[in-house]
C-alpha positions in Angstrom: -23.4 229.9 6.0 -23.5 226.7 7.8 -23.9 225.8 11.4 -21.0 226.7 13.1 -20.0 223.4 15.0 -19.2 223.1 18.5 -17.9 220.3 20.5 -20.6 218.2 22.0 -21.1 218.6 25.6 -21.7 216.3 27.9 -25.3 217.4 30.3 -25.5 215.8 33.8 -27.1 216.6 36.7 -24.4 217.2 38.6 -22.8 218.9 36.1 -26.0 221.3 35.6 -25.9 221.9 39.3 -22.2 222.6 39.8 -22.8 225.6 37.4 -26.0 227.0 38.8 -24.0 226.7 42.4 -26.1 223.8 43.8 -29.4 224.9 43.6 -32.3 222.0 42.4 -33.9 222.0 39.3 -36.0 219.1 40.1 -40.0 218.9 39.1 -42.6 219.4 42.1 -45.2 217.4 40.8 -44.0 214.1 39.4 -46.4 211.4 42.2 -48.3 214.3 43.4 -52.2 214.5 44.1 -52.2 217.7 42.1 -50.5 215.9 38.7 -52.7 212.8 38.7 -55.4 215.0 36.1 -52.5 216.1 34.3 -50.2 213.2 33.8 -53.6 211.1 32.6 -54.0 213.8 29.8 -52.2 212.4 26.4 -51.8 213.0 22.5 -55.0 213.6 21.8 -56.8 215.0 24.7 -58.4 218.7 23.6 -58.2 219.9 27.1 -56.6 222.9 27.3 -53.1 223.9 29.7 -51.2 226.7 29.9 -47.2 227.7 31.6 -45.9 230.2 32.5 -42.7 231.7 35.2 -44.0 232.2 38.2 -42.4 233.7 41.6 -43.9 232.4 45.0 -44.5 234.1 47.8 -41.3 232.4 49.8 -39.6 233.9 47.1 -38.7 231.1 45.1 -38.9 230.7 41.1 -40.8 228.1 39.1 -43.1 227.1 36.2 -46.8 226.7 37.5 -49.4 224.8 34.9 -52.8 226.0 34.5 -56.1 225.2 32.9 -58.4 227.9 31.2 -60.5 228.4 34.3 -57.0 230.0 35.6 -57.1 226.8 38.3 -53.2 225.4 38.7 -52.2 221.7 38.0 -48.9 221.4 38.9 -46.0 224.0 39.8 -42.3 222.7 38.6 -39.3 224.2 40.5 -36.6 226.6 38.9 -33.3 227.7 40.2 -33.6 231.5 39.6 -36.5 233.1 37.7 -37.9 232.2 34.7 -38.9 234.2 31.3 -40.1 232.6 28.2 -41.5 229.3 27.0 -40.9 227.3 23.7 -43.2 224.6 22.6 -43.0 221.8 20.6 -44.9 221.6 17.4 -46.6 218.2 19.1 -47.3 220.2 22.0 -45.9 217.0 24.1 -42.7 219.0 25.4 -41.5 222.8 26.5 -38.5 224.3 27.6 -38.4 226.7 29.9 -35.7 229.5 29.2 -33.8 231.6 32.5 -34.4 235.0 32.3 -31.4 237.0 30.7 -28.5 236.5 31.8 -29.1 233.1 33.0 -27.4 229.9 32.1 -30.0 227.6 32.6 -33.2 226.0 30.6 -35.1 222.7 31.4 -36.9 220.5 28.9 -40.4 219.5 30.1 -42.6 216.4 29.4 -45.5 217.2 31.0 -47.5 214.8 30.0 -45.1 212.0 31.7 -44.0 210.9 35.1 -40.2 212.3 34.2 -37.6 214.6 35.6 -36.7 217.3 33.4 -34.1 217.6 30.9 -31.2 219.9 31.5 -29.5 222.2 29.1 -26.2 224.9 30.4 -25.3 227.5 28.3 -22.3 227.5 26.8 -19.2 228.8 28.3 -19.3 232.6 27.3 -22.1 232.4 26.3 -26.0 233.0 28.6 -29.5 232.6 27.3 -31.5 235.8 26.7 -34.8 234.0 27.7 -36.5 233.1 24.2 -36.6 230.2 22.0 -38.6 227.8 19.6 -38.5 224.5 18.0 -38.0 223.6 14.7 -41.0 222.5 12.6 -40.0 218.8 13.2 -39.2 219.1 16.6 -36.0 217.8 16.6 -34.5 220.9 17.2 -34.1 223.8 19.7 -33.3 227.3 18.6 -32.3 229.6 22.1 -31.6 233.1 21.3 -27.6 233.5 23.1 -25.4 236.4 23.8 -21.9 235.7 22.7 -20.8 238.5 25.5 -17.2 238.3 24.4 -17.7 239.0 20.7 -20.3 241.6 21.8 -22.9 239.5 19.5 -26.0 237.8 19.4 -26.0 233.9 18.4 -28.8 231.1 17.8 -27.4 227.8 20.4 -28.9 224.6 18.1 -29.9 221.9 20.4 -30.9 218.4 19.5 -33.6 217.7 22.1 -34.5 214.5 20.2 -32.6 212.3 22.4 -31.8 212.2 26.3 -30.1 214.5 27.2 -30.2 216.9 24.9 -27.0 218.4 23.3 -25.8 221.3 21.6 -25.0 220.9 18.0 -24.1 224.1 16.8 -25.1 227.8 16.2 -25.8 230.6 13.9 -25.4 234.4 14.2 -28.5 235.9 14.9 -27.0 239.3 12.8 -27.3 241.5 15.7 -27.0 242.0 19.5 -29.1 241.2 21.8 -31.0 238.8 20.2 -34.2 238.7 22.8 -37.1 236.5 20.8 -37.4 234.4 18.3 -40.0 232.7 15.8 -39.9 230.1 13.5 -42.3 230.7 10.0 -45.4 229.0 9.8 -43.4 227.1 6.9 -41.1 225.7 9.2 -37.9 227.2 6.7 -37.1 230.9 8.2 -36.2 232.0 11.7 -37.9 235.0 12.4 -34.9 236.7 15.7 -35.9 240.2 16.7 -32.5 241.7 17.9 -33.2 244.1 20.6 -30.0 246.1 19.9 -28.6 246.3 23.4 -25.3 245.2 24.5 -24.7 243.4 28.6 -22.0 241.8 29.7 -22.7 239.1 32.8 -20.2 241.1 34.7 -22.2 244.5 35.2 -25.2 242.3 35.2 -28.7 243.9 33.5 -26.5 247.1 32.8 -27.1 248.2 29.4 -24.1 249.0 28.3 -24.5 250.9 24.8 -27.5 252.7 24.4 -26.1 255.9 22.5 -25.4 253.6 19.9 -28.1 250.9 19.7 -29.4 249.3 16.3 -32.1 247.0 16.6 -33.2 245.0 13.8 -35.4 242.1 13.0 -33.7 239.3 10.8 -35.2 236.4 9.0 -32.8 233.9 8.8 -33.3 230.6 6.3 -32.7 227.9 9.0 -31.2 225.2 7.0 -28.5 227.2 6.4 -28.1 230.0 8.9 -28.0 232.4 5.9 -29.0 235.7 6.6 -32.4 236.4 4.1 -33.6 240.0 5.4 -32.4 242.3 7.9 -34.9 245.5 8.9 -34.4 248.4 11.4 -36.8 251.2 11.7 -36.0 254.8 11.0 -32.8 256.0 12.6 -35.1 258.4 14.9 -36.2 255.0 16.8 -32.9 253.5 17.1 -33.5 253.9 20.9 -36.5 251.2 20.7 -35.6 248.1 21.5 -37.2 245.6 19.3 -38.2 242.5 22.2 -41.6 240.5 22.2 -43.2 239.5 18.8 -45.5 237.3 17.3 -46.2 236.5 14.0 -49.5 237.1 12.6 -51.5 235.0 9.7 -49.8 236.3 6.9 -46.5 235.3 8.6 -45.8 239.2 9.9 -44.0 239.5 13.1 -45.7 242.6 15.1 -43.0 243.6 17.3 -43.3 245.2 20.9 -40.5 247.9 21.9 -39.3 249.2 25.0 -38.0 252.3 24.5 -34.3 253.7 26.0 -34.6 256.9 24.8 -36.1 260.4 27.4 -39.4 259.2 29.6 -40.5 262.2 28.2 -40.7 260.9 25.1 -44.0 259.0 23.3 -42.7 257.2 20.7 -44.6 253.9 18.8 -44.5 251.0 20.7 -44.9 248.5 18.1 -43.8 247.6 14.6 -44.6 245.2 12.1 -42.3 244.0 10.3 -42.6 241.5 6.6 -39.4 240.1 5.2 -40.1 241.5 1.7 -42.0 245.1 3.4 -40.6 248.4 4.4 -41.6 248.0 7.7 -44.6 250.0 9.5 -44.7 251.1 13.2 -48.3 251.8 15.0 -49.5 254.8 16.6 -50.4 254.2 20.1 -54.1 255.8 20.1 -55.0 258.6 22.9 -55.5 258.6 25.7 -52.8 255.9 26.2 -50.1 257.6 24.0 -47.1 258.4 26.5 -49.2 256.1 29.3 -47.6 252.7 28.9 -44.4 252.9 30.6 -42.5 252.9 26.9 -43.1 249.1 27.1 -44.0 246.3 25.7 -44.3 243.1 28.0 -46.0 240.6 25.6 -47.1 240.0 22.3 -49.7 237.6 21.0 -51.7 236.7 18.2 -54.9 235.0 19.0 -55.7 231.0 17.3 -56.4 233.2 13.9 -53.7 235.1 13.5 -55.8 238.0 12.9 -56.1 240.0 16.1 -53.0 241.2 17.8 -52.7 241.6 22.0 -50.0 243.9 23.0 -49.5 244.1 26.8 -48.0 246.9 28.5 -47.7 245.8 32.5 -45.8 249.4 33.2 -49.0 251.1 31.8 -51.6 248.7 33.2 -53.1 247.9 30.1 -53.4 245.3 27.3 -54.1 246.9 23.5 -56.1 245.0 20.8 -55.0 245.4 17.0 -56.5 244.0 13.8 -53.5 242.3 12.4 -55.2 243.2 8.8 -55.7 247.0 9.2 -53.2 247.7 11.8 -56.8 249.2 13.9 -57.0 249.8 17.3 -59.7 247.5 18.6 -60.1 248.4 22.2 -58.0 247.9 25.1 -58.3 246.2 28.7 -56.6 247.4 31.8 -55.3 244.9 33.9 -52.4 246.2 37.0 -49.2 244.4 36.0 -51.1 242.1 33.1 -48.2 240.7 30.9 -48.5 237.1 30.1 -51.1 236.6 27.0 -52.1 233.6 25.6 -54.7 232.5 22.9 -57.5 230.5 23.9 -59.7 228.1 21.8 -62.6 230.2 21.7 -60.4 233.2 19.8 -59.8 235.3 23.1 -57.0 235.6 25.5 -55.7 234.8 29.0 -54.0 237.4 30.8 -51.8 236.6 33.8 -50.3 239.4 35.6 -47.9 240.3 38.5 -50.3 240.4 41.3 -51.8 236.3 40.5 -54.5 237.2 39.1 -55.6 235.4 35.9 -58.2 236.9 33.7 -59.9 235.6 30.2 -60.4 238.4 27.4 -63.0 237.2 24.7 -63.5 240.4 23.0 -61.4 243.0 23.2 -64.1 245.8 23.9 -65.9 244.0 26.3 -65.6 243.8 29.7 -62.8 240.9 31.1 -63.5 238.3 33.6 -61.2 237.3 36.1 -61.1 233.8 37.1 -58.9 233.4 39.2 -56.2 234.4 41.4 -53.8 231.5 43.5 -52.7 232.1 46.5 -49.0 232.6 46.7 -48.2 233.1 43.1 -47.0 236.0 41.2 -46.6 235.2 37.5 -43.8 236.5 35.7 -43.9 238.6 31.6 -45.0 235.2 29.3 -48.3 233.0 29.4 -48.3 230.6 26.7 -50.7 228.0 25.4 -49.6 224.1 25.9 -52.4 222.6 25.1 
């Protein structure tokens, strides 16, 4: 089917503030001190820089920018708290997403002297936190609940332009559309549906989970046609399918955070092929029923070929072989969630407590590097540079 149309709608900042009740969405580091290394970097420049949500220790929200020693750049201001972070295939631009149900996401060049870009969620509709770009990176794809409807929908943005607008959007065939991938061919949108209904007006209630149905669709993005739709067996209905990544083969390994009895110990990840009956992974002893029934992140490292799940409930980070499906080792970090690939084929892992800690193999000891005063970073660490 094709884009469903919507009118186009005019983004201001005043408008953008009059719906987030006056609160500033303005960037802290534009003329600072602490930019002047970053806003000298350009197309080109190999030096690596990281985002991700932070909360400070006055209690407000923001986006803080850091380099792989863990050391911070520049810190950009939110209105409420952050979640998760889309980047352009040029790596010149992100957009930060409000966590679920928030109505707010800001376009960042961070590479330029320049305020941020403002984008407001429909009316009846809020962002669920996730996003990505489309292989040209004209477009934005923001994973929406249609709260109404009691359905999850894919808001199209044009963000080639100032301001950006919304264009259109697709159904994401299922509710509670959390994240969202595009294909390393640039033609299939990869949604995992998390299968959990909300409403703004009871807030983060969950509001049907005798009844969820998860399900990862892969969706031909020219189109919005629905290409495959997977769930796993009706025994796991109860797992919320969240965080992914896609590995080299273009698999999306799929975190879950389980609704169903504490008690329980169910698999906490799945992976999951368009054309495959999909698989889930054992969680190996002694960590099995240890994890909080959570998956916070879920990365694949520069090759595609190891997997890092984190579980922050659990205190640990786990290691797959995105070949095999083996358990490589595991790393225990209080709170870790964020992970990011590095250059060298190892991971950053930022956690709840500040601290930020590099992972090169993942049976080896970790090394911490660094932990800012002030800051406590929120589930997502991704790679800008």
């Amino acid at each position: 089917m094709p884009l469903t149309e919507t009118r186009r709608t005019a983004f201001s900042r005043r408008g953008f503030l009059a719906a987030l009740g006056g609160l500033a969405a303005a960037p802290a580091f534009p003329g600072s001190p602490l930019a002047e290394s970053l806003l000298e970097r350009r197309a080109g420049d190999d030096a690596a820089l990281f985002a991700s949500a932070c909360k400070m220790a006055d209690g407000s929200y923001g986006i803080g920018l850091l380099d792989d020693y863990g050391t911070v750049l520049a810190r950009i201001t939110l209105p409420g708290r952050g979640h998760g972070i889309a980047v352009s295939p040029d790596r010149q631009r992100f957009v930060a997403f409000a966590r679920r149900p928030g109505t707010f996401a800001i376009l960042v060049r961070p590479f330029e002297d320049v305020s941020p870009g403002m984008l407001v969620a429909e009316p009846g509709r809020h962002f669920y936190g996730h996003g990505c770009f489309s292989a040209d990176g004209r477009l934005l794809y923001a994973v929406e609940n249609d709260f109404a409807a009691n359905r999850g929908v894919i808001g199209v943005y044009d963000v080639s332009g100032r301001p950006p607008r919304r264009i259109g959007e697709i159904p994401s065939y299922g509710i509670g559309p959390h994240d969202i991938a595009l294909s390393a061919g640039g033609t299939t949108l990869v949604v995992a549906n998390g299968g959990i209904a909300t409403h703004p007006e009871t807030g983060r209630e969950k509001l049907n989970l005798e009844t969820m149905q998860p399900s990862v669709a892969f969706i031909d993005a020219a189109t919005g046609n629905l290409l495959a739709v997977h769930r796993l067996d009706a025994a796991l209905h109860q797992l919320s399918l969240r965080h992914m990544a896609l590995d080299a083969e273009g698999r999306a390994w799929v975190g879950g955070q389980y609704e169903g009895p504490a008690s329980d110990a169910p698999p906490l990840v799945a992976v999951i092929a368009k054309d495959d009956v999909p698989r889930t992974i054992d969680v190996p002893q002694p960590f099995a029923g240890k994890l909080g029934n959570y998956i916070g992140s879920v990365t694949a490292n520069g090759h595609g070929d190891v997997i890092a799940t984190s579980a922050p409930r659990g205190g640990h980070t786990l290691f797959w072989s995105a070949g095999t499906g083996k358990f490589l080792g595991v790393q225990s970090i209080p709170d870790g969630c964020g992970v990011a690939p590095t250059d060298q084929g190892g991971f950053l892992i930022s956690d709840g407590n500040g601290g930020v800690s590099y992972v090169g193999e993942p049976d080896e000891p970790l090394e911490v590097l660094s932990r800012p005063p002030g800051f406590s970073w929120d589930n997502h660490l991704v790679a800008i540079a």
